[in-house]
N, C-alpha and C positions, 0 to 999 in steps of 0.2 A: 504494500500500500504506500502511496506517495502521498506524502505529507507537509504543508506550508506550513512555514515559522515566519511569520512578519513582526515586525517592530524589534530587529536583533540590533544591538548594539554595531555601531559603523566599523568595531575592530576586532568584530568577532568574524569567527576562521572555520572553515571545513572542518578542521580538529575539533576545535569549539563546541559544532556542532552533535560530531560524532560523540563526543564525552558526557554531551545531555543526554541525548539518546539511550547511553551504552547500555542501562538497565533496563532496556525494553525489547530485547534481542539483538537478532541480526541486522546490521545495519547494510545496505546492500549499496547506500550512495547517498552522499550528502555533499550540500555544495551552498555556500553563499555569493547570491548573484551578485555580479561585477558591473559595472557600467563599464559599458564597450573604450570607450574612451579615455576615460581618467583610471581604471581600474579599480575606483574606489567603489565601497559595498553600498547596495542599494537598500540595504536595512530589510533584507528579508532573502529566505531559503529554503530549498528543499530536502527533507533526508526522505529516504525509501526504506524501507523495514521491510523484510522476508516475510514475516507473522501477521496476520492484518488483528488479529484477537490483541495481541499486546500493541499494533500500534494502534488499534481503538483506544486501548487504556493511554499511552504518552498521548496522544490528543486531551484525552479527557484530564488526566495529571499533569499538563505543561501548560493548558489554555491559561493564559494572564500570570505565570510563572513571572516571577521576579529577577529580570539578569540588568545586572548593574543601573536600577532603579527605572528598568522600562518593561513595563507587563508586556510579554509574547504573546501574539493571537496564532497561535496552532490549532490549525483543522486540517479535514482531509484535502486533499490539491484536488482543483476542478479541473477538469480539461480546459488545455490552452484554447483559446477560439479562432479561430479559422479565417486567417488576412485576406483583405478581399483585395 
C-alpha cells in the first residue's frame, strides 16, 4: 500500500522516513519529493509498505504525528490524475 506523508519537515530524508515507518513492516520504498529545480523538499512523501493490514494501522498511528512541531497528515496515496 502507498502511503502520503504531507507537512514533513523541509530536512527530512528518505532515511527519515524509513525510521518512522520501520515499526510497521516492510518498507518496500520511501522517498521525499524534490523540487525539480532547487532540489529542495516539497514538505511531503511517499513510503510503500508490503502489508496493507499494518500500513492501515501507521496511517491510522502517524495521522497528525508530531515531527519537529508540525503534525503529519498521512493517508492512503490517491492515484496521480491523469495530465491532459
Amino acid at each position: 500500500m502507498n502511503i502520503y506523508v504531507g507537512n514533513l519537515p523541509f530536512d527530512a530524508t528518505d532515511a527519515d522516513l524509513r525510521t518512522l515507518f520501520a515499526d510497521y513492516g516492510t518498507i518496500t520504498s520511501a522517498s521525499v519529493i524534490t523540487d525539480r529545480d532547487t532540489g529542495r523538499s516539497r514538505g511531503f512523501g511517499f513510503v510503500e509498505l508490503a502489508d496493507e493490514a499494518l500500513a492501515n494501522k501507521a496511517v491510522e498511528r502517524l495521522d497528525g504525528h508530531n515531527w519537529d512541531g508540525r503534525p503529519l497528515t498521512v493517508n492512503k496515496a490517491r492515484p496521480r490524475a491523469a495530465r491532459s
